[in-house]
N, C-alpha and C positions, 0 to 999 in steps of 0.2 A: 826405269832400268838404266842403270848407270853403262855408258859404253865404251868407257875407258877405264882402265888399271888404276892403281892409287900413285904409280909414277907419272903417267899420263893427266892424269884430274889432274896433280899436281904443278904441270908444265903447264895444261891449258888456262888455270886461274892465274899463272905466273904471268902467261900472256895477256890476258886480261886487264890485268894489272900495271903492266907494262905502258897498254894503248890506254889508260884511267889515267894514268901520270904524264903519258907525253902530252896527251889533248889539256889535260890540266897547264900542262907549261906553255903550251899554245894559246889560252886564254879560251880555252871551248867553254860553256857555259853547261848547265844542270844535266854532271854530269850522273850516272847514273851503271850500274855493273854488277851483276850477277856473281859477286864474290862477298869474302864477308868485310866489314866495315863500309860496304861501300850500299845507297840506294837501292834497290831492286830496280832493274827497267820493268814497264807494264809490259804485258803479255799483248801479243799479237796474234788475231787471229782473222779467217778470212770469213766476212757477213755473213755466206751463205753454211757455212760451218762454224758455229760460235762452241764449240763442245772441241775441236780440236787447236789450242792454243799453245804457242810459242813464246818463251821470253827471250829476247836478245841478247847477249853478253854485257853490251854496253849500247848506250845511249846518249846523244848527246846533240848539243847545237854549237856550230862554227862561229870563228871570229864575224860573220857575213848571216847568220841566223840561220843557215841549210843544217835541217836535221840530220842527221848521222844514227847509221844503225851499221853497227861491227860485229861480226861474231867472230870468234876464235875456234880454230880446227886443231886438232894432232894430228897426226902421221896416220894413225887406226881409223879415224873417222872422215877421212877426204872424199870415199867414194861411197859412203852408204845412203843407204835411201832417207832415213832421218835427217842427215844432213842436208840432202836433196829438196825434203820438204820444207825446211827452215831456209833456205835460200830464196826457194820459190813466192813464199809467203814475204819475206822480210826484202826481197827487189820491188814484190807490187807494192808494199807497204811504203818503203822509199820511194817511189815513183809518185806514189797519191799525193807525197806531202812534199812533193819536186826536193827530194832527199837522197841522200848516197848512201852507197850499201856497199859497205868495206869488209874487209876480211885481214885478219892477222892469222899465221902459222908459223910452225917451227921454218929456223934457216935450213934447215937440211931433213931429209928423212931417207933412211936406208941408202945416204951417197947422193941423194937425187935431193936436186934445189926446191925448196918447199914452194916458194912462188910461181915457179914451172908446173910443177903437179896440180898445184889444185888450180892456177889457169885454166890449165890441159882439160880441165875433169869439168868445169863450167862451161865451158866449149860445147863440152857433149851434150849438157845439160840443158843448151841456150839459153844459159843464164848471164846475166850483164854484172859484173866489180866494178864497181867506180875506181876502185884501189886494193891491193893487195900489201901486208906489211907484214916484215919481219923481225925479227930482233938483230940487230949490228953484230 
């Protein structure tokens, strides 16, 4: 089930794409992104449930070899529970592999600062960002 609009998909692969090309000019290594031309990242899932599987937006390793897992949010999906699970899953996953678990969103949604929002909403969640990014 697709949970965003066809304008929406559209922003969220824009972003995608976006964090594919900066980490590329950064010199990140195999990189990898859940849009088309680009690798698929492998799906993540948690041992004790191999039947419920996540794939990440993007994937990647730093100038320094720390694995990197990003996913990209819109404005529609910051506070649902899909969301929630794919966070949950992809912090421990980056934890196991001593990895960072970044997040890209829109600059703005509805007037309110996109980096403020979904902050705010991890918070609730106790969930940990290594970094939040947005587009300039």
């Amino acid at each position: 089930m697709d949970r965003r609009n066809i304008t929406e998909s559209s922003e969220h692969d824009q972003l995608v794409l976006m964090m594919a090309q900066h980490f590329k000019q950064l010199g990140y290594s195999e990189i990898k992104a859940d849009i088309p031309g680009w690798t698929r990242p492998e799906n993540i899932f948690w041992t004790s449930d191999p039947n419920k599987t996540y794939c990440p937006d993007l994937t990647c390793f730093d100038t320094n070899g720390v694995f990197i897992i990003l996913e990209a949010e819109t404005c529609s999906t910051f506070s649902d529970m899909h969301t929630k699970a794919q966070f949950e899953i992809f912090r421990a996953h980056a934890n196991n592999k001593k990895g960072r678990f970044e997040v890209v969103v829109p600059k703005t949604c509805a007037g309110a600062e996109g980096r403020g929002l979904i902050s705010r909403q991890v918070v609730v969640w106790g969930i940990k960002l290594d970094s939040v990014w947005t587009p300039s």
